[in-house]
LOKE-374369 format. One record per residue: residue in three letters; x, y, z of N, C-alpha, C in turn. Coordinates in steps of 0.2 Angstrom, whole numbers, plus 5000, padded with zeros to 4 digits. Atoms other than C-alpha are relative to their C-alpha. Layout:
BEGIN
{residu = ALA | n_east = X | n_north = Y | n_up = Z | ca_east = X | ca_north = Y | ca_up = Z | c_east = X | c_north = Y | c_up = Z}
...
This chain:
BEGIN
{residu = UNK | n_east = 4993 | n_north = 5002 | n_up = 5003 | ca_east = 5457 | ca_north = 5813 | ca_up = 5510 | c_east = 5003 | c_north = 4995 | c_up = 5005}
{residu = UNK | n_east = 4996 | n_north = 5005 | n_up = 4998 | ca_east = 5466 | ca_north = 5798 | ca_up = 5515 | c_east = 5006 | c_north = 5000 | c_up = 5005}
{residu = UNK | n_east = 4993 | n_north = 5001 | n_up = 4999 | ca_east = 5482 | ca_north = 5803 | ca_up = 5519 | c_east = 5001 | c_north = 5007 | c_up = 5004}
{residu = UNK | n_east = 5003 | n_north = 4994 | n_up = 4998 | ca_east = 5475 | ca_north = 5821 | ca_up = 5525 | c_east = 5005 | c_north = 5001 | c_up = 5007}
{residu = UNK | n_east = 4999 | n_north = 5002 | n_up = 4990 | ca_east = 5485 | ca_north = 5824 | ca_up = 5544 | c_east = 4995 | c_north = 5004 | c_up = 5004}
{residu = UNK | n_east = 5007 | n_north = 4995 | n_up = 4998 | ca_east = 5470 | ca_north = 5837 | ca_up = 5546 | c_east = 4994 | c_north = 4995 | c_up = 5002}
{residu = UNK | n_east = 5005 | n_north = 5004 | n_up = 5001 | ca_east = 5458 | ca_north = 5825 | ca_up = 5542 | c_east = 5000 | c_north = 4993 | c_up = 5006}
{residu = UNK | n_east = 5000 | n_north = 5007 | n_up = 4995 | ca_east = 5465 | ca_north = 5810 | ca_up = 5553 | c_east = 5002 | c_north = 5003 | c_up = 5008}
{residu = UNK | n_east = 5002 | n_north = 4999 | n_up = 4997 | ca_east = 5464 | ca_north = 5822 | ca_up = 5568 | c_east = 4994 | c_north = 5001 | c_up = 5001}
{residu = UNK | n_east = 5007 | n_north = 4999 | n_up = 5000 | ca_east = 5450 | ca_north = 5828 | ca_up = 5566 | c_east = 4995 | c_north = 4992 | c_up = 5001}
{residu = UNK | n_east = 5003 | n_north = 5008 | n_up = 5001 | ca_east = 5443 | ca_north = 5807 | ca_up = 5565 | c_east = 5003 | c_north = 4997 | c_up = 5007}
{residu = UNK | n_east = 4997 | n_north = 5004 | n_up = 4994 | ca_east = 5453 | ca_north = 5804 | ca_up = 5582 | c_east = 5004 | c_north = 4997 | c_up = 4998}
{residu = UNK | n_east = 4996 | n_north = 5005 | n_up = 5002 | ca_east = 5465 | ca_north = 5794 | ca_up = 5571 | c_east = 5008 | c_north = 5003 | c_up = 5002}
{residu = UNK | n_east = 4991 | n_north = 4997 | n_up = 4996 | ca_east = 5482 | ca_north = 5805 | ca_up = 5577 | c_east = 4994 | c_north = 5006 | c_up = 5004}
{residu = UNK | n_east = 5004 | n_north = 4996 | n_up = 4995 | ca_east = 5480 | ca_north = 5811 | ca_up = 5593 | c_east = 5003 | c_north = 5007 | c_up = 5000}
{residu = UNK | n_east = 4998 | n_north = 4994 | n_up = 5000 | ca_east = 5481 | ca_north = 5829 | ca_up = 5597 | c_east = 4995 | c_north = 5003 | c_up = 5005}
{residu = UNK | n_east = 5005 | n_north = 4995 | n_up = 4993 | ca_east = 5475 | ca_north = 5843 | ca_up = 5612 | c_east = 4995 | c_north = 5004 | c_up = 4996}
{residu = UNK | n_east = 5005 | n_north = 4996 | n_up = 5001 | ca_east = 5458 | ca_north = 5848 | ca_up = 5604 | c_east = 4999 | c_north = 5004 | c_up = 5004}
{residu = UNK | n_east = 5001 | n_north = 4994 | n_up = 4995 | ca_east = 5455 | ca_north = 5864 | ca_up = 5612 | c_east = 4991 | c_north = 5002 | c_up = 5000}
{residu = UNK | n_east = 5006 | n_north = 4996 | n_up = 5000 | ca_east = 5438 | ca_north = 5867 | ca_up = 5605 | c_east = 4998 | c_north = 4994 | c_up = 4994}
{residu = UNK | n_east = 5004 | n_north = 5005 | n_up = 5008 | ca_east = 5426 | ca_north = 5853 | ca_up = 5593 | c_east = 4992 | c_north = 5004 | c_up = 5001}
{residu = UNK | n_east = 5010 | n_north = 4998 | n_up = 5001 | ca_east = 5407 | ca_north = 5860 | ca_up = 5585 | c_east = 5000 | c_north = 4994 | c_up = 4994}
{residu = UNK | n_east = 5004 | n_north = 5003 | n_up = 5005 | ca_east = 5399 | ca_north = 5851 | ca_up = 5570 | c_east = 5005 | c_north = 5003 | c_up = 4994}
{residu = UNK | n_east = 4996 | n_north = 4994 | n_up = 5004 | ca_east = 5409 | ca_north = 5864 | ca_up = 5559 | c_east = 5007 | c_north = 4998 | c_up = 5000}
{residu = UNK | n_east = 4995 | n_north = 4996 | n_up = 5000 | ca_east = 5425 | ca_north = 5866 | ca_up = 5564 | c_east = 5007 | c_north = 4996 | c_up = 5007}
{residu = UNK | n_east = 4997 | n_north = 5001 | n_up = 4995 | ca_east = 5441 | ca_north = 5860 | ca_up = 5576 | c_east = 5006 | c_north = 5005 | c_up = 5002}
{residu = UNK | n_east = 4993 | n_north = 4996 | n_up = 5002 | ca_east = 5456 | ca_north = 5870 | ca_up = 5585 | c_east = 5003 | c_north = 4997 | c_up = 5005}
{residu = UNK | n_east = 4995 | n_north = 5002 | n_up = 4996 | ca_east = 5471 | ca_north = 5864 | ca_up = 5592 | c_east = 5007 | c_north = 5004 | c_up = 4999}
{residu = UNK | n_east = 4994 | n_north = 4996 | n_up = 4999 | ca_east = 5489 | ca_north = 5872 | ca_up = 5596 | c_east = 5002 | c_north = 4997 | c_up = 4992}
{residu = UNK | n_east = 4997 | n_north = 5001 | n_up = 5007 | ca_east = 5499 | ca_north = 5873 | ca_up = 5581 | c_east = 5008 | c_north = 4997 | c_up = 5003}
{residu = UNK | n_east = 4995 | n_north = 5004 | n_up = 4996 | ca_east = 5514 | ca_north = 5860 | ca_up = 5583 | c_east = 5006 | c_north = 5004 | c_up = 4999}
{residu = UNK | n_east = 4996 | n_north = 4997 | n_up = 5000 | ca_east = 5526 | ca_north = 5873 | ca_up = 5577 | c_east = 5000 | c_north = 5008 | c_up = 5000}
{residu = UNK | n_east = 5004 | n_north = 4994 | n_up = 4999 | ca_east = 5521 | ca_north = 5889 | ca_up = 5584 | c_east = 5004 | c_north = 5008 | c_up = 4997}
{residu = UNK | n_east = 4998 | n_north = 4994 | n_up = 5003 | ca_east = 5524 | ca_north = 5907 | ca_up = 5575 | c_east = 4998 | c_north = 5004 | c_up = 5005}
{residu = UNK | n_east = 5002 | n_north = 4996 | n_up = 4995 | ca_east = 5516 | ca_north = 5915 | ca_up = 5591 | c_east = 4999 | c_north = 4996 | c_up = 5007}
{residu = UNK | n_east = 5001 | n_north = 5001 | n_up = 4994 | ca_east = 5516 | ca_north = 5914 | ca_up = 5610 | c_east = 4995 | c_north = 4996 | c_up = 5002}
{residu = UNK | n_east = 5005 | n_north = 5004 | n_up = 5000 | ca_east = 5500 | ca_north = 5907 | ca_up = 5607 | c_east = 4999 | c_north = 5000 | c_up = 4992}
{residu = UNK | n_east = 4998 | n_north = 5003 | n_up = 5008 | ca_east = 5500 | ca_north = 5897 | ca_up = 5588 | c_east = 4992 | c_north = 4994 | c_up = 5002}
{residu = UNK | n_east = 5004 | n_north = 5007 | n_up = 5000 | ca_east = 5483 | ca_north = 5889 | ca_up = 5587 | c_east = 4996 | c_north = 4998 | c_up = 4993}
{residu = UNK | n_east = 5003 | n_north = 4999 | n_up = 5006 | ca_east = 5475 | ca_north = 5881 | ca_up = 5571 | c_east = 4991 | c_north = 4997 | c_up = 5001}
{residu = UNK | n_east = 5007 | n_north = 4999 | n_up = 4999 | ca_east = 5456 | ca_north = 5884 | ca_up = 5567 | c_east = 4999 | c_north = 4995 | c_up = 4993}
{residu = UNK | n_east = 5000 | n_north = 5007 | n_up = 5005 | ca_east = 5453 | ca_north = 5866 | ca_up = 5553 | c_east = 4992 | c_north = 5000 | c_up = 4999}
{residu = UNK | n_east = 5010 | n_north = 5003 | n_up = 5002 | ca_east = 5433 | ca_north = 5863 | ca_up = 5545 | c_east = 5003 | c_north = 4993 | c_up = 5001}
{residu = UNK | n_east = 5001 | n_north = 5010 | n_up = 5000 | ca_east = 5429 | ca_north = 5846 | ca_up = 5548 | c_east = 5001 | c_north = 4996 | c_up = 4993}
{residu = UNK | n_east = 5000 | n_north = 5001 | n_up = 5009 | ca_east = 5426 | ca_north = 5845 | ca_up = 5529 | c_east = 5005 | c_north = 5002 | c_up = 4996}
{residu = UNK | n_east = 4993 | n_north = 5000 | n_up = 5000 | ca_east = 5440 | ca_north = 5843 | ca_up = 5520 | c_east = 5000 | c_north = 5002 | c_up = 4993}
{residu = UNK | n_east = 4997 | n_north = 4994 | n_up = 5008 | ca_east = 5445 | ca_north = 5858 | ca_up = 5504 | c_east = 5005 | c_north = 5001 | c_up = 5004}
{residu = UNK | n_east = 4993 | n_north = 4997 | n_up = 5000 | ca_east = 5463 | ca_north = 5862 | ca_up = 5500 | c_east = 5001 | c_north = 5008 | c_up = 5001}
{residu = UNK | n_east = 5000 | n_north = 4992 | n_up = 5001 | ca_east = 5460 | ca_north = 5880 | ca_up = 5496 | c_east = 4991 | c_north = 5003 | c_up = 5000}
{residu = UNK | n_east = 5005 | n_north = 4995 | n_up = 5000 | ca_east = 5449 | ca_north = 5894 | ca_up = 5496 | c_east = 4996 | c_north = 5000 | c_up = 4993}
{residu = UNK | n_east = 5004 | n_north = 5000 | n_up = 5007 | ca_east = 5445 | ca_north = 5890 | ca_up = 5478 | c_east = 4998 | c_north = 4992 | c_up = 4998}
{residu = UNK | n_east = 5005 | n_north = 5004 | n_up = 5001 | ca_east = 5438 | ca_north = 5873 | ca_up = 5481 | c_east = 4993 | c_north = 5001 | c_up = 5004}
{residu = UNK | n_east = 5005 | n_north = 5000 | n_up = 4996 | ca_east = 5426 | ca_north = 5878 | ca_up = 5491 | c_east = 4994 | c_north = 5002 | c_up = 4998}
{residu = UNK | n_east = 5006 | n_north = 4998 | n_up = 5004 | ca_east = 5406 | ca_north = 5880 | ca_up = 5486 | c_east = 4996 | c_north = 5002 | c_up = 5006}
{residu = UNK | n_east = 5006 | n_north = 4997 | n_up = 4996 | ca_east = 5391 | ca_north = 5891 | ca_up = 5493 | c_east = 5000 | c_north = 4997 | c_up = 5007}
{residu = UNK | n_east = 5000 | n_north = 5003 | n_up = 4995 | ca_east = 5389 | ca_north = 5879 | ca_up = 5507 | c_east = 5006 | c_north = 4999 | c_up = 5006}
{residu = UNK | n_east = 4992 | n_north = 4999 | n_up = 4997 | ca_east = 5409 | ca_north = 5879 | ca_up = 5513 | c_east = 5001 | c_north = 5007 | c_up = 5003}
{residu = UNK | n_east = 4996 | n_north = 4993 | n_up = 4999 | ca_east = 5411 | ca_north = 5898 | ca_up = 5512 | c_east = 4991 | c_north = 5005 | c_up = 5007}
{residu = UNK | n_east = 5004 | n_north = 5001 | n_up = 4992 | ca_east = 5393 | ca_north = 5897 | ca_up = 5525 | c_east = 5004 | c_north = 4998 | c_up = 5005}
{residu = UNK | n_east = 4998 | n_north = 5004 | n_up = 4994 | ca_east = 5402 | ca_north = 5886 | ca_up = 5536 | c_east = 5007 | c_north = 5005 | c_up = 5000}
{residu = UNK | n_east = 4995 | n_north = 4994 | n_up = 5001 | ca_east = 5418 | ca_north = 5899 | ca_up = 5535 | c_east = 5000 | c_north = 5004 | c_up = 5004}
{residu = UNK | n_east = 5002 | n_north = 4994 | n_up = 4997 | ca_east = 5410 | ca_north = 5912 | ca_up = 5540 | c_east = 4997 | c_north = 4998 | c_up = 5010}
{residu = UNK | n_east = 5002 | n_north = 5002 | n_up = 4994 | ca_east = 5402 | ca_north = 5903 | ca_up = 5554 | c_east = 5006 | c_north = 4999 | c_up = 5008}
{residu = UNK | n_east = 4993 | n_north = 5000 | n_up = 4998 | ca_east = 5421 | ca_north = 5899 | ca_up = 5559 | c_east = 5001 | c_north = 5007 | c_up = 5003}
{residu = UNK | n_east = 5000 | n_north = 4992 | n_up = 4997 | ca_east = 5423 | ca_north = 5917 | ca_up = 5559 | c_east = 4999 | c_north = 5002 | c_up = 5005}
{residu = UNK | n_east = 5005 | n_north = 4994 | n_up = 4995 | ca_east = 5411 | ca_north = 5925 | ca_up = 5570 | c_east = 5002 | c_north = 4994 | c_up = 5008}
{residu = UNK | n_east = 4997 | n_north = 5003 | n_up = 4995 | ca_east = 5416 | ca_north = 5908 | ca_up = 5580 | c_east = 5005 | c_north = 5004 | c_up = 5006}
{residu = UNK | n_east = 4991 | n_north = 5000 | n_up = 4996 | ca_east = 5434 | ca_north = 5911 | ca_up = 5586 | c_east = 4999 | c_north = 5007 | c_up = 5006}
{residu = UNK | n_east = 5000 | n_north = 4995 | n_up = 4992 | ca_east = 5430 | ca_north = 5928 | ca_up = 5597 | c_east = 4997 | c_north = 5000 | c_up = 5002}
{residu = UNK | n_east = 5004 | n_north = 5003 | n_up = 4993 | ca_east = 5417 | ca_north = 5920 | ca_up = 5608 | c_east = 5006 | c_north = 4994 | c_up = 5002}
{residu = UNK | n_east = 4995 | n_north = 5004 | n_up = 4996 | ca_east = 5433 | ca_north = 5909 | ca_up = 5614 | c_east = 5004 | c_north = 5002 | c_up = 5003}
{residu = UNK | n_east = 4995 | n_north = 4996 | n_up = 4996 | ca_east = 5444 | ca_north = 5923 | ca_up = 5618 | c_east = 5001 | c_north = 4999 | c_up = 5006}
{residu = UNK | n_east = 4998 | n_north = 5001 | n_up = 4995 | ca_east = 5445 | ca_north = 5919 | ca_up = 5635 | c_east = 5001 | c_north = 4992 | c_up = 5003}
{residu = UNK | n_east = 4996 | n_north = 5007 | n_up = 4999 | ca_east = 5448 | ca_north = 5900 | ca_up = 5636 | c_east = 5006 | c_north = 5000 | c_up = 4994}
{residu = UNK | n_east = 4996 | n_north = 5000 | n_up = 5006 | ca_east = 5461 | ca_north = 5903 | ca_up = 5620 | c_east = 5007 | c_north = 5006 | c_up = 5002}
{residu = UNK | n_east = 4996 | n_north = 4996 | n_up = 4998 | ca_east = 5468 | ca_north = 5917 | ca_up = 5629 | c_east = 5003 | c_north = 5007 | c_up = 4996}
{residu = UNK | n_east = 5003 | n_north = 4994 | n_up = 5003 | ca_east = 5463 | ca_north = 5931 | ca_up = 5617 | c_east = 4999 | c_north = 5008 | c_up = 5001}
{residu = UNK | n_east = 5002 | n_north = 4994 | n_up = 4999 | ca_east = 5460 | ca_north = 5947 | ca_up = 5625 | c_east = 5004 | c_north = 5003 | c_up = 4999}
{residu = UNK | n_east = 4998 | n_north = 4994 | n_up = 5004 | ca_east = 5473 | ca_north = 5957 | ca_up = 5620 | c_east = 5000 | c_north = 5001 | c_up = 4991}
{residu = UNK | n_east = 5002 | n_north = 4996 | n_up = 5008 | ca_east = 5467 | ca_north = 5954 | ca_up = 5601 | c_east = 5007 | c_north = 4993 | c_up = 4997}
{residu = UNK | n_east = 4996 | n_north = 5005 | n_up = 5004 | ca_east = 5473 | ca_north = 5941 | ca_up = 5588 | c_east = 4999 | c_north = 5002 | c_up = 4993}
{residu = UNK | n_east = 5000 | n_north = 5002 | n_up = 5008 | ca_east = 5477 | ca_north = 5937 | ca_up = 5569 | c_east = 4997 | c_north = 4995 | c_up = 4996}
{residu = UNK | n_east = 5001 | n_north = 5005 | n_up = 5005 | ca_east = 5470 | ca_north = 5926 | ca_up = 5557 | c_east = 5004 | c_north = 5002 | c_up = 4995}
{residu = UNK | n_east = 4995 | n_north = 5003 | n_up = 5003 | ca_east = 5481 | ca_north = 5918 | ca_up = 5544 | c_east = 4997 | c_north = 4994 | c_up = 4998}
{residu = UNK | n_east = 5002 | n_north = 5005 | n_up = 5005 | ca_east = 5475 | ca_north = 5909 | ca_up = 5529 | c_east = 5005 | c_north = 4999 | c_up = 4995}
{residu = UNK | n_east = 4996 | n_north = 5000 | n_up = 5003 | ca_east = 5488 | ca_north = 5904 | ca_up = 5520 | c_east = 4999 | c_north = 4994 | c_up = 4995}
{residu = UNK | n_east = 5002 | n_north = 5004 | n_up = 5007 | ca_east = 5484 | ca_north = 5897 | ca_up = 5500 | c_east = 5006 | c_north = 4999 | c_up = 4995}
{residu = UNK | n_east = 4997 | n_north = 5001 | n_up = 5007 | ca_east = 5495 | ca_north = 5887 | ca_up = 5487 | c_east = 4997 | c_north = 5002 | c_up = 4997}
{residu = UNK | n_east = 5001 | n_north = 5000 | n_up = 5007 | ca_east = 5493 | ca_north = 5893 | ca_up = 5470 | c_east = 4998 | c_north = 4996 | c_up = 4995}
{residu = UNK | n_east = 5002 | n_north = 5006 | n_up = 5004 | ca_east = 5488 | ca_north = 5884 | ca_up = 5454 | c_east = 5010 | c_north = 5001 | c_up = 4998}
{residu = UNK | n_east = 4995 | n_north = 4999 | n_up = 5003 | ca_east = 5505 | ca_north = 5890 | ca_up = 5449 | c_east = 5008 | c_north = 4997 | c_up = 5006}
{residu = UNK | n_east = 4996 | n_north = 5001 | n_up = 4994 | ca_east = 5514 | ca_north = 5889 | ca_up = 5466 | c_east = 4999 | c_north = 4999 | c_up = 5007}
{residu = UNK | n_east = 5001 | n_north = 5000 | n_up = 4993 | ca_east = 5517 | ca_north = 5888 | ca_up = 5483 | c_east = 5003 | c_north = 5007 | c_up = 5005}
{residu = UNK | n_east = 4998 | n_north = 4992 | n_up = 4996 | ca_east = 5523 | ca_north = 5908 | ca_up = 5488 | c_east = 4999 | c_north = 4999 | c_up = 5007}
{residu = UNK | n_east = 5002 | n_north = 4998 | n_up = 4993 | ca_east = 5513 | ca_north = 5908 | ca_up = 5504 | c_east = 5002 | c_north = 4994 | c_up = 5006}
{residu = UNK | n_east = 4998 | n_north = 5004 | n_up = 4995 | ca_east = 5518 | ca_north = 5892 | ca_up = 5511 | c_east = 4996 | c_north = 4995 | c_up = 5004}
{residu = UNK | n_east = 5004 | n_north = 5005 | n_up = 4997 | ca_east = 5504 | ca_north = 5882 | ca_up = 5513 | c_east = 5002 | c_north = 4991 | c_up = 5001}
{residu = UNK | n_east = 4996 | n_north = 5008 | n_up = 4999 | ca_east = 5511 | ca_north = 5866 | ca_up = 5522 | c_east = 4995 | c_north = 4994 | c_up = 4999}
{residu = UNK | n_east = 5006 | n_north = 5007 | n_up = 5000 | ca_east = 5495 | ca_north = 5854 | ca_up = 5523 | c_east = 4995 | c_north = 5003 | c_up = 4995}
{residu = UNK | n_east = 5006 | n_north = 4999 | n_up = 5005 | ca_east = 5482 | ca_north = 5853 | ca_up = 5509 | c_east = 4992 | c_north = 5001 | c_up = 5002}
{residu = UNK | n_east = 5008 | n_north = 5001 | n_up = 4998 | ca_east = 5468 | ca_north = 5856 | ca_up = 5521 | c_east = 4998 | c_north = 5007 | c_up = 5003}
{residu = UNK | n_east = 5000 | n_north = 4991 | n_up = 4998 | ca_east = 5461 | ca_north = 5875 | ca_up = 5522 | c_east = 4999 | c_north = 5000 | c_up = 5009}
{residu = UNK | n_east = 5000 | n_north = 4995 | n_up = 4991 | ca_east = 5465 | ca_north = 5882 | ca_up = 5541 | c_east = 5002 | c_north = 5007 | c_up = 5000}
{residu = UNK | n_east = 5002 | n_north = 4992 | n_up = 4997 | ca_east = 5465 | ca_north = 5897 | ca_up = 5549 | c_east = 5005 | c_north = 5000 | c_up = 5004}
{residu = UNK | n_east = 4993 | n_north = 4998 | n_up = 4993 | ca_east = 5481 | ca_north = 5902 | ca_up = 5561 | c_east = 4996 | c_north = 5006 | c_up = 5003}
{residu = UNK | n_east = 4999 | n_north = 4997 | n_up = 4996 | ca_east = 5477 | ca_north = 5909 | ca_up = 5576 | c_east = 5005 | c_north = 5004 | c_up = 5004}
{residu = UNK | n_east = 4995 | n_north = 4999 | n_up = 4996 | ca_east = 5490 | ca_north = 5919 | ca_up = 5582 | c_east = 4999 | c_north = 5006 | c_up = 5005}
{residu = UNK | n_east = 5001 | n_north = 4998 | n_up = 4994 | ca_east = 5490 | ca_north = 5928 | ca_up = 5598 | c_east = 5006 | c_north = 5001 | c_up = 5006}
{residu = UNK | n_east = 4995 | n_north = 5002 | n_up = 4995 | ca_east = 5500 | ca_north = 5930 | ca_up = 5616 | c_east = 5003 | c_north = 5005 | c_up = 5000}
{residu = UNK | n_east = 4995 | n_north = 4993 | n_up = 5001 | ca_east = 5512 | ca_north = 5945 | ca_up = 5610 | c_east = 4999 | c_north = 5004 | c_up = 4996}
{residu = UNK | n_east = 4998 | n_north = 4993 | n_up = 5005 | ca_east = 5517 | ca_north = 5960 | ca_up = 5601 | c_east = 5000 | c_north = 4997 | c_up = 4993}
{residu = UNK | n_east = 4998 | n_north = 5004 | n_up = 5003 | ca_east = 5516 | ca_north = 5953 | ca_up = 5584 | c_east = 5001 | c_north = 5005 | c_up = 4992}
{residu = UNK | n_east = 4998 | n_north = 4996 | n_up = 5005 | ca_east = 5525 | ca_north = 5962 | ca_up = 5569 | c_east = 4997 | c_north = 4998 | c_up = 4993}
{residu = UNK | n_east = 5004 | n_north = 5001 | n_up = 5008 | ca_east = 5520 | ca_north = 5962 | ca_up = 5550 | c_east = 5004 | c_north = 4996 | c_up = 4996}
């Protein structure tokens, strides 16, 4: 997507402290943090939601997954984190998804309530 701000990260085109790049996936600090430590986990490949995604997406997903806690110690993970996928609807936007481009929140650093 053109206009994407995930997407023109991800390509170098707006700068940002990549924390971590594979073939897959990018994470950097999140610019408006929900946690002492606030990082977003972005696919290189660019779906809006969880229901554009095909067989081959929801592999590269998964592969995200099992990623993120071999980092714990450069991310600063060891006392345990959250993932947070937050999805507009066909109907709405409830959860709050800011960018049209599927991530993953990291949150971590504190005690973190429900």
């Amino acid at each position: 997507m053109e206009n994407c701000i995930f997407c023109k990260i991800i390509k170098g085109e707006i700068s940002s402290n990549i924390l971590y790049r594979d073939n897959d996936f990018v994470i950097f600090k999140d610019l408006n943090p929900k946690a002492r430590l606030h990082y977003l986990a972005v696919p290189c490949k660019h779906f809006a939601t969880l229901a554009e995604m095909n067989e081959s997406d929801a592999t590269m997903l998964g592969r995200i997954l099992a990623k993120i806690p071999t980092l714990s110690d450069e991310l600063g993970l060891e006392n345990g984190f959250r993932l947070v996928i937050n999805q507009k609807g066909e109907k709405g936007n409830d959860a709050g998804q800011e960018v049209m481009h599927l991530h993953i929140h990291i949150l971590a650093g504190e005690r973190l309530g429900m």
